[in-house]
C-alpha positions in Angstrom: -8.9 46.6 -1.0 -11.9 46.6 0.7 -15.2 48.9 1.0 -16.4 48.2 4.5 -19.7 50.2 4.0 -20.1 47.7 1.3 -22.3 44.3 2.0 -20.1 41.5 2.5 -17.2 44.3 2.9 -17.1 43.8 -1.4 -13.7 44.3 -3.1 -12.6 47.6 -4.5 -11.0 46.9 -8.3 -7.7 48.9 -8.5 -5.4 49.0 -11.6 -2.4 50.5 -12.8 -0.4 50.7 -16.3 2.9 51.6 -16.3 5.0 52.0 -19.5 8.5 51.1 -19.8 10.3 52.0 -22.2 11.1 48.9 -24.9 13.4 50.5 -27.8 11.6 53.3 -29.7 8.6 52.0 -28.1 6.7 51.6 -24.8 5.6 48.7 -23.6 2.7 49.1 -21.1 2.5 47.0 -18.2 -1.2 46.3 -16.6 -1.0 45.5 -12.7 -4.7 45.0 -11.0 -6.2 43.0 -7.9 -8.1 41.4 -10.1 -8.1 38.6 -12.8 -5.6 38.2 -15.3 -3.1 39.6 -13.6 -3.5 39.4 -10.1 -1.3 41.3 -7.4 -1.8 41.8 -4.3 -2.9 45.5 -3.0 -4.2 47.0 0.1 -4.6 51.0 0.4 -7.4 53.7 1.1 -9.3 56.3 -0.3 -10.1 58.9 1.5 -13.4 61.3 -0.4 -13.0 64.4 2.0 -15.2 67.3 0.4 -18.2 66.6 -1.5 -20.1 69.3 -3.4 -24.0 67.8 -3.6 -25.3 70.7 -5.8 -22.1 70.2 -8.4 -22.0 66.0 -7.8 -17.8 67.1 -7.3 -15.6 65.7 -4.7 -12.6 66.0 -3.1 -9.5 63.4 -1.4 -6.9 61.1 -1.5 -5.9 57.9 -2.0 -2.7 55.4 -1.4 -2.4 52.0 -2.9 0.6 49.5 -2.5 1.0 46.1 -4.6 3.4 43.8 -3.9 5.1 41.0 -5.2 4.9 43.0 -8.8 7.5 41.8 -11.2 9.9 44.9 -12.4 8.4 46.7 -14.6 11.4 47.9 -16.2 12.6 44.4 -16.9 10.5 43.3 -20.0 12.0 39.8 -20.0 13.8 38.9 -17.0 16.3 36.6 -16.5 15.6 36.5 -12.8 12.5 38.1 -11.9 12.4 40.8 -9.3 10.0 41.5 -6.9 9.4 44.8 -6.2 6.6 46.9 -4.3 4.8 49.4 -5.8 3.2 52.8 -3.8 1.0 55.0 -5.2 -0.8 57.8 -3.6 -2.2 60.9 -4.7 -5.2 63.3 -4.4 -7.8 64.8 -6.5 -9.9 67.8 -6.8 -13.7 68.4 -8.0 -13.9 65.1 -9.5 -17.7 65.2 -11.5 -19.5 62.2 -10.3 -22.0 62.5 -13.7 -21.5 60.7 -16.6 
């Protein structure tokens, strides 16, 4: 992912954890476009409302990786290749830390 308003249109980091279930446990699986684990993503997000006097805003976003190995499969025999899709949207988001 790319921030075109950006110099150089710089990279947007994106990660996910999923956690699969491993016995009475969970094992968490990490998938990011950048190192370790590299995957490759592509998606937008979309800040729709911003509140200046509150520092809030307001969108949505979509991200797909692909070529992610299943994350239900903890040690594969065969490794799968599957596509992820995530998208969402958020509300009032405080832009103070």
């Amino acid at each position: 992912m790319r921030d075109p308003t950006l110099p150089g249109a710089g990279v947007v980091k994106a990660s996910y954890t999923y956690y699969a279930p491993a016995g009475t446990s969970r094992q968490p699986q990490l998938y990011q476009n950048s190192a370790p684990a590299t995957y490759p993503c592509s998606g937008t997000l979309l800040i729709s409302e911003y509140d200046p006097k509150h520092e809030l805003i307001s969108g949505s976003y979509h991200v797909d990786y692909s070529f992610v190995p299943n994350p239900k499969q903890l040690a594969p025999a065969r490794p799968d290749n599957w596509q992820i899709t995530l998208e969402g949207s958020f509300n009032n988001v405080n832009l103070k830390q």
